[in-house]
N, CA, C and O atoms as a MOPAC input file, in Angstrom:
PM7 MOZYME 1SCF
protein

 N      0.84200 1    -1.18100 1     0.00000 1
 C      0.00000 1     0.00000 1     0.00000 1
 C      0.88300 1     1.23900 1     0.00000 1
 O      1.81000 1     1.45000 1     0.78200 1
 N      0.37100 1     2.21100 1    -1.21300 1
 C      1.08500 1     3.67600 1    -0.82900 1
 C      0.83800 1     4.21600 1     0.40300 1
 O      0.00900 1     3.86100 1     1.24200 1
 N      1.97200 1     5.48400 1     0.44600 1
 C      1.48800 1     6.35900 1     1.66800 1
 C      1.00800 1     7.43400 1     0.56200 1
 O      1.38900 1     7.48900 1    -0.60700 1
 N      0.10700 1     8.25100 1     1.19400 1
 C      0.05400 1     9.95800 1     0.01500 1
 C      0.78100 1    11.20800 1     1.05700 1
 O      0.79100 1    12.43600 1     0.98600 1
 N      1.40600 1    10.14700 1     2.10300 1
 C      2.59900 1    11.52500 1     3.10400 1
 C      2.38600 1    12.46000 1     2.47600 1
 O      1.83900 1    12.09800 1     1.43400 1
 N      2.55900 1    13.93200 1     2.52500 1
 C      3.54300 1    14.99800 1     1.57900 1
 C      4.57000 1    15.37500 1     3.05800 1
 O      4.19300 1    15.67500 1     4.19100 1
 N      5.95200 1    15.22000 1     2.51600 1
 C      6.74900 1    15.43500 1     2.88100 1
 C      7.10200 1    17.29000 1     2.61600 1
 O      7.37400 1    17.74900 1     1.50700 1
 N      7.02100 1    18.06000 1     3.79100 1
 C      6.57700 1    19.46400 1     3.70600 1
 C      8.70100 1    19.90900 1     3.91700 1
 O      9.44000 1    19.19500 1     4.59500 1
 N      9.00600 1    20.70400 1     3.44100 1
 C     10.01700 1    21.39500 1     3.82800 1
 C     10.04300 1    22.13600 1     4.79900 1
 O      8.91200 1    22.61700 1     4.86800 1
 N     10.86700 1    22.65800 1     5.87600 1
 C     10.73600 1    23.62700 1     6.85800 1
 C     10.71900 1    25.26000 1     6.62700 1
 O     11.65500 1    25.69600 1     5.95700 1
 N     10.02800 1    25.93200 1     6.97500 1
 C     10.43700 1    27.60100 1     6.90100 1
 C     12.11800 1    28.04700 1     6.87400 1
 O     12.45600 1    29.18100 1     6.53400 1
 N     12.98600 1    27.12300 1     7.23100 1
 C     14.30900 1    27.87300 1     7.39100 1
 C     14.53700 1    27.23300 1     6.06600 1
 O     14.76700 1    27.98300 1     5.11700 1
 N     14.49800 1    25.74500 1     5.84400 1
 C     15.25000 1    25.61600 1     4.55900 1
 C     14.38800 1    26.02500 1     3.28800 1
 O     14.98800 1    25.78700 1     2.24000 1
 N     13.00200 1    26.63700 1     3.10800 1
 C     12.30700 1    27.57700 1     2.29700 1
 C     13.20400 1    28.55800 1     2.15500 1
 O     13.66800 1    28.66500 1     1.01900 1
 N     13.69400 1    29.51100 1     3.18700 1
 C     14.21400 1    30.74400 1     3.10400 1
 C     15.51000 1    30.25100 1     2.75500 1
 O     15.95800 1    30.92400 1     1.82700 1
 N     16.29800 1    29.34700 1     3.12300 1
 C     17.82500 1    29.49900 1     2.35800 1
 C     17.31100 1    28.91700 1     0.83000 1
 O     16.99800 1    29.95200 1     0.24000 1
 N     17.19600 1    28.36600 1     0.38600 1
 C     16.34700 1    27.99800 1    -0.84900 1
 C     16.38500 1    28.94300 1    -1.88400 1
 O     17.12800 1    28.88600 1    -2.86300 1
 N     15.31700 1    30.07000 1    -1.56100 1
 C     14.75300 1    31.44400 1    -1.70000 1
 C     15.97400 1    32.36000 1    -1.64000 1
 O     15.54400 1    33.45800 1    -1.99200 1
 N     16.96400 1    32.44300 1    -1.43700 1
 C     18.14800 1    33.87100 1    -0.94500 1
 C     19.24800 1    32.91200 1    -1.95600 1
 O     19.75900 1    33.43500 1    -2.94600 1
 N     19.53300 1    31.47200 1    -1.58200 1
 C     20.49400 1    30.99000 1    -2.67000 1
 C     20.27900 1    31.44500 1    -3.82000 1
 O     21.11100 1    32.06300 1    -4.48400 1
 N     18.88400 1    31.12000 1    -4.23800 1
 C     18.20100 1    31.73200 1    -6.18100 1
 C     18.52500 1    33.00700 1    -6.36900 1
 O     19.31000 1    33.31900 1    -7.26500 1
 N     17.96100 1    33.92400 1    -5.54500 1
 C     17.74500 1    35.56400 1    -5.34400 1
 C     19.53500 1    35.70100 1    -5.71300 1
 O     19.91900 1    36.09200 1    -6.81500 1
 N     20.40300 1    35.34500 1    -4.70000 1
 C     21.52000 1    35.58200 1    -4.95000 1
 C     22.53700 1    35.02900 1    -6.09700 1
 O     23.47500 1    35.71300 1    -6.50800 1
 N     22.27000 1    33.79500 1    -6.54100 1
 C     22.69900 1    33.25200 1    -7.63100 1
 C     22.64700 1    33.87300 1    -8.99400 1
 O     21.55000 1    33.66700 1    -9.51300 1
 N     23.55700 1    34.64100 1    -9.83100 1
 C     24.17000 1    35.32800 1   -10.73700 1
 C     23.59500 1    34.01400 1   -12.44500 1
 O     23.40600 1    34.31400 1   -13.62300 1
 N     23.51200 1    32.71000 1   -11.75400 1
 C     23.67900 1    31.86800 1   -12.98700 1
 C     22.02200 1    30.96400 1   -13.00200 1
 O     21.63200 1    29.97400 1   -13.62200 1
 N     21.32300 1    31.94600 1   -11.92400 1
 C     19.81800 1    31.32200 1   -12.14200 1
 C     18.91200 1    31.87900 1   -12.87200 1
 O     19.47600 1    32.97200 1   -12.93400 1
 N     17.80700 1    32.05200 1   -13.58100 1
 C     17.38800 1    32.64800 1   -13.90900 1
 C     16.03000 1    33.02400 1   -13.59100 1
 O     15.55500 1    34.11400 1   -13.90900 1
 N     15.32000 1    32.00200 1   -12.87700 1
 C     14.39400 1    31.71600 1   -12.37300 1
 C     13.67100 1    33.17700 1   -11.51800 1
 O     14.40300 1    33.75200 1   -10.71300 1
 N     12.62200 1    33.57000 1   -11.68300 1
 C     12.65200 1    34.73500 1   -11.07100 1
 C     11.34000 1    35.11300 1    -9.98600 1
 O     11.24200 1    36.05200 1    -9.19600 1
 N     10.16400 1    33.72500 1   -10.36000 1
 C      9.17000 1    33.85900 1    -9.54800 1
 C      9.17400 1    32.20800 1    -8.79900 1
 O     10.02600 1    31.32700 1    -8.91300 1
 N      7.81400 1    32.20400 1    -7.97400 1
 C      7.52700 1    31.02400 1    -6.85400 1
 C      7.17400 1    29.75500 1    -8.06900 1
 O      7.28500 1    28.55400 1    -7.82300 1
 N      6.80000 1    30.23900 1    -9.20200 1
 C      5.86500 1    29.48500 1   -10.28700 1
 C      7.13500 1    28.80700 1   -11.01800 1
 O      7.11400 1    27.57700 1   -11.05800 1
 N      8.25500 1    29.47700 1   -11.61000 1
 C      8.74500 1    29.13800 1   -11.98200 1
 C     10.31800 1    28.00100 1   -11.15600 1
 O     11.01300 1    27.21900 1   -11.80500 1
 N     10.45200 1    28.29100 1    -9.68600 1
 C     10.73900 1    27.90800 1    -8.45400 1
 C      9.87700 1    26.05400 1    -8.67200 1
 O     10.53800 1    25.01500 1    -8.64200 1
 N      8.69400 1    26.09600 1    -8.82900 1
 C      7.96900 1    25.44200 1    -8.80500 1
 C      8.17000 1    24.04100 1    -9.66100 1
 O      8.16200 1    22.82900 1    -9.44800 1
 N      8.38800 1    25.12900 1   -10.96100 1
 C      8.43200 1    24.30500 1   -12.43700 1
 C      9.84800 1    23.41000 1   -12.36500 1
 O      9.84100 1    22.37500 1   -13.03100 1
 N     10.93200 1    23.69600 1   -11.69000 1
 C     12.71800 1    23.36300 1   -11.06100 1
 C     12.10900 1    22.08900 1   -10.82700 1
 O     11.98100 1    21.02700 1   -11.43800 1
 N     11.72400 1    22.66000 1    -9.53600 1
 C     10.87800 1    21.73300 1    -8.34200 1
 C     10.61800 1    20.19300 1    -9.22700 1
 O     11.37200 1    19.22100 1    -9.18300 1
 N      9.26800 1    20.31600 1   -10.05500 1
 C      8.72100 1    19.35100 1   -10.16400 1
 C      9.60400 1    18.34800 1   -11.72000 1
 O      9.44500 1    17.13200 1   -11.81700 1
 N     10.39000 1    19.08300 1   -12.66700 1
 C     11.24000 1    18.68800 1   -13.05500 1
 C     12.53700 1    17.61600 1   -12.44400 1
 O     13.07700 1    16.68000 1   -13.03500 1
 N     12.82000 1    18.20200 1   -10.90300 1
 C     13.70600 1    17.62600 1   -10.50700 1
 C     13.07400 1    15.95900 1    -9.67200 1
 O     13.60200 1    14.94300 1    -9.22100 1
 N     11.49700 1    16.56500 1    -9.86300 1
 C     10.93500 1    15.10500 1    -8.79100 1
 C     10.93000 1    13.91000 1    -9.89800 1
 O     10.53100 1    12.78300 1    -9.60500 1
 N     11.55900 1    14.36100 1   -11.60400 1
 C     11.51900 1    13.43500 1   -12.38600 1
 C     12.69000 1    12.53300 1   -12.14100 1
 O     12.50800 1    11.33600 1   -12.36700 1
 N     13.67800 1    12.86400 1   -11.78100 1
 C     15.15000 1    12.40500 1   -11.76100 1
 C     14.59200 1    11.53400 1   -10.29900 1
 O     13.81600 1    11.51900 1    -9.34400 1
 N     15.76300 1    10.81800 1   -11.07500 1
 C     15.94700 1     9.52400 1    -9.22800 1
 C     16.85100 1    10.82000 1    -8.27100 1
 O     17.31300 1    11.93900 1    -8.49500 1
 N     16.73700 1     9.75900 1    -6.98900 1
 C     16.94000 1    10.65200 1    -6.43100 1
 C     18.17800 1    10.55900 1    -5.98900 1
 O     18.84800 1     9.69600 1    -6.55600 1
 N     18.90100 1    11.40000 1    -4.84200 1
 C     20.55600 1    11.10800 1    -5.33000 1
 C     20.71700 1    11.21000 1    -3.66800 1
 O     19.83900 1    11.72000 1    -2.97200 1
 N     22.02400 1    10.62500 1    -3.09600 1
 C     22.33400 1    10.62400 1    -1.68300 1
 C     22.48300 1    11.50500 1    -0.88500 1
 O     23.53000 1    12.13800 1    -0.75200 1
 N     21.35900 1    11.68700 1    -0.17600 1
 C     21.51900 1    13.01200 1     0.66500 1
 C     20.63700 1    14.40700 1     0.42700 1
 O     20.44800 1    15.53300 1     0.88800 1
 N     20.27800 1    13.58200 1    -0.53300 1
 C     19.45300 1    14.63400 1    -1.65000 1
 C     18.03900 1    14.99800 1     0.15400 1
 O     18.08800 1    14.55100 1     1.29900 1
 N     17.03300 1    15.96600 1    -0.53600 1
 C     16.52900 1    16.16000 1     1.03200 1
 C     15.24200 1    15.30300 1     0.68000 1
 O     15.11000 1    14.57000 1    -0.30000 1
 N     14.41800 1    15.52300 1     1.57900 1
 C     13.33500 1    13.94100 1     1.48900 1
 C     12.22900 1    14.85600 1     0.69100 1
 O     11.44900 1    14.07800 1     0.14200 1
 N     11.91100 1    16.08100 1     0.45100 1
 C     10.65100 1    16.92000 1     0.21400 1
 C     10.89400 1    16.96900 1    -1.75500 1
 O     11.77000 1    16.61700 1    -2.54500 1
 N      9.92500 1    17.43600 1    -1.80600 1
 C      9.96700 1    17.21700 1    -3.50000 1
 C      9.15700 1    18.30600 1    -3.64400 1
 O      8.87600 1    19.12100 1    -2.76500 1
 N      8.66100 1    18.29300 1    -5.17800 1
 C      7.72400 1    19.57800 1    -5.67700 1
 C      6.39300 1    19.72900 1    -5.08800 1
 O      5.86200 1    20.82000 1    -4.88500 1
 N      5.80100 1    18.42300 1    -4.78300 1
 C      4.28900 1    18.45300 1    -3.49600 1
 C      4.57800 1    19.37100 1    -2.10100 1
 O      4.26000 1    20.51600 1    -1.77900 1
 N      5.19700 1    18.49600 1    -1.56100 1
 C      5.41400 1    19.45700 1    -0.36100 1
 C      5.97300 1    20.50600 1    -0.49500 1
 O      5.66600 1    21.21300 1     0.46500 1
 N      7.02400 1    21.31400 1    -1.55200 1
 C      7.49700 1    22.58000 1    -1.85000 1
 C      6.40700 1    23.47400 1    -2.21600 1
 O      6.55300 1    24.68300 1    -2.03900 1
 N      4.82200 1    22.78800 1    -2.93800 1
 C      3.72100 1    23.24000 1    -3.55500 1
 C      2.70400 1    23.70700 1    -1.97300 1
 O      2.06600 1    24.65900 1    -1.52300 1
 N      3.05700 1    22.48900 1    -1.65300 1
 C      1.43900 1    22.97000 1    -0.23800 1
 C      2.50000 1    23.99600 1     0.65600 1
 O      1.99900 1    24.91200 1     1.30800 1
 N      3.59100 1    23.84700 1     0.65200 1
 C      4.24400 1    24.83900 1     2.16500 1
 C      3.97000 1    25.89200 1     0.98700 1
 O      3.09900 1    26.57700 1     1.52200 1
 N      4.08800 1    26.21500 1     0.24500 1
 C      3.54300 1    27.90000 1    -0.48800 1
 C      1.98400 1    27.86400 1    -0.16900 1
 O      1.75000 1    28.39400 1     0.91700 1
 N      1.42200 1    27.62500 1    -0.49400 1
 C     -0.22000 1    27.46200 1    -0.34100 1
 C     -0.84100 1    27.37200 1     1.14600 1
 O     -1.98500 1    27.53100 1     1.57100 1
 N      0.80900 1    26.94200 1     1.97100 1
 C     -0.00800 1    27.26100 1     3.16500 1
 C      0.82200 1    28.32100 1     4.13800 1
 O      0.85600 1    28.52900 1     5.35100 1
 N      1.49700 1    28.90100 1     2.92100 1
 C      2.21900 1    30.29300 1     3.49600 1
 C      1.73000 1    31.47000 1     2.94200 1
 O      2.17500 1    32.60900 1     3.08600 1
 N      0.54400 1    30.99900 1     2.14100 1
 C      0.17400 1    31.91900 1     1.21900 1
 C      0.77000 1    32.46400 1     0.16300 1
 O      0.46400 1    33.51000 1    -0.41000 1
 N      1.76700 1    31.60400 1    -0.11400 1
 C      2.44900 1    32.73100 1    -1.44000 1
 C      1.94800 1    32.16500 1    -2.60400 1
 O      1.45300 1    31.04000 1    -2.53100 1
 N      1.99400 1    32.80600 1    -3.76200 1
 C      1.10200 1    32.32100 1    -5.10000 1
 C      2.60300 1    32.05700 1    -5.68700 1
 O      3.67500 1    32.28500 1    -5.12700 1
 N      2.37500 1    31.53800 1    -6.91400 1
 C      3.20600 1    31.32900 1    -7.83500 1
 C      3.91900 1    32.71600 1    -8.84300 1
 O      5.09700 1    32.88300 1    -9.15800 1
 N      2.76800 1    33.52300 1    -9.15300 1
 C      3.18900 1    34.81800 1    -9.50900 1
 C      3.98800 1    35.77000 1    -8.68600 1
 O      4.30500 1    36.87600 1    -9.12400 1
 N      4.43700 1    35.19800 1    -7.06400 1
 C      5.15700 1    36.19800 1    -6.40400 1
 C      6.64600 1    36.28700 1    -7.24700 1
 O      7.06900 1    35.27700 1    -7.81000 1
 N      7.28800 1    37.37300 1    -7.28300 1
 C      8.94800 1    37.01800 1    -7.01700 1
 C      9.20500 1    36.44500 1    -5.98300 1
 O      8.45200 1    36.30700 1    -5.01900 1
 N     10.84200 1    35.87500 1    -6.16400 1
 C     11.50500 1    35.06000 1    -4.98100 1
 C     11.47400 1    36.15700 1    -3.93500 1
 O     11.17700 1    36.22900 1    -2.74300 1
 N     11.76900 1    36.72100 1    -4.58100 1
 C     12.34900 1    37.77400 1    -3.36200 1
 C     11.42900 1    38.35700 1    -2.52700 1
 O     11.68200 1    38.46000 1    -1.32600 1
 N      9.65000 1    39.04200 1    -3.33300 1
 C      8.23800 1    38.79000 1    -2.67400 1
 C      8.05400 1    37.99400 1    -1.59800 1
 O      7.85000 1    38.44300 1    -0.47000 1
 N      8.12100 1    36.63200 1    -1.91300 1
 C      8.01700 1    35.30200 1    -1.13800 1
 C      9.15500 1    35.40300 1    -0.14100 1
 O      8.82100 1    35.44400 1     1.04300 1
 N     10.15100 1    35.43800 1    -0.36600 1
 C     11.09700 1    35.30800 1     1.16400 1
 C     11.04100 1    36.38200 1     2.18000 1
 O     11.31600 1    36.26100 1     3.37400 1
 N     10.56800 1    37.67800 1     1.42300 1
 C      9.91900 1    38.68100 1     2.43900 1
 C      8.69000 1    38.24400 1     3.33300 1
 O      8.65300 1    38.55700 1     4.52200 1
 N      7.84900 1    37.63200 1     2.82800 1
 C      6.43800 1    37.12100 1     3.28900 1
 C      6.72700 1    36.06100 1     4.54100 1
 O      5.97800 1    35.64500 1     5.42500 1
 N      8.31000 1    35.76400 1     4.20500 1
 C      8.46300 1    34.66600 1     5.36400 1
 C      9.24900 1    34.88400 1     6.34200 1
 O      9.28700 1    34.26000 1     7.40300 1
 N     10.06400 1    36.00500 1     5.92900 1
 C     10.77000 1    36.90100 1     6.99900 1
 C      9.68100 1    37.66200 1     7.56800 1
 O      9.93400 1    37.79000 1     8.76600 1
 N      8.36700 1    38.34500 1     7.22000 1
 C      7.51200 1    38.86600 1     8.08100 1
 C      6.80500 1    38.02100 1     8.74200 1
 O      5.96800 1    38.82100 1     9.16100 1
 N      6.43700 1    36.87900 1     9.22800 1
 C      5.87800 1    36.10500 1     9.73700 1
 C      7.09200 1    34.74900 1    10.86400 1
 O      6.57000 1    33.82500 1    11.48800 1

């Protein structure tokens, strides 16, 4: 039998996440939507050692239940989580 877990990420590793992109010179990525699109691309690949246990589901509901939309910027969104 499956589980349907969603394995949720924490608020701290959201925000380093969020400031790595923002600060990264070689990303291009510029909103939560497109953050998103990484995300669920990368839940195609096996997964690799050490890699973290959360994927594009739980990266999807911790926005939805932080309130941030997909149209925010990164940088929008990591404000929203530094104010709270």
């Amino acid at each position: 039998m499956m589980s349907n877990k969603i394995i949720m990420p924490t608020k701290e590793e959201v925000k380093i996440l969020l400031s790595l992109m923002i600060e990264n010179k070689f990303i291009y990525e510029q909103t939560v939507g497109e953050l998103l699109g990484l995300k669920w691309v990368d839940s195609l690949m096996p997964k690799i050692k050490d890699e973290q246990e959360w994927g594009y589901e739980g990266l999807n509901q911790f926005f939805i239940d932080n309130d941030i939309a997909p149209t925010c910027t990164l940088k929008e969104a990591l404000d929203k989580l530094n104010k709270n």
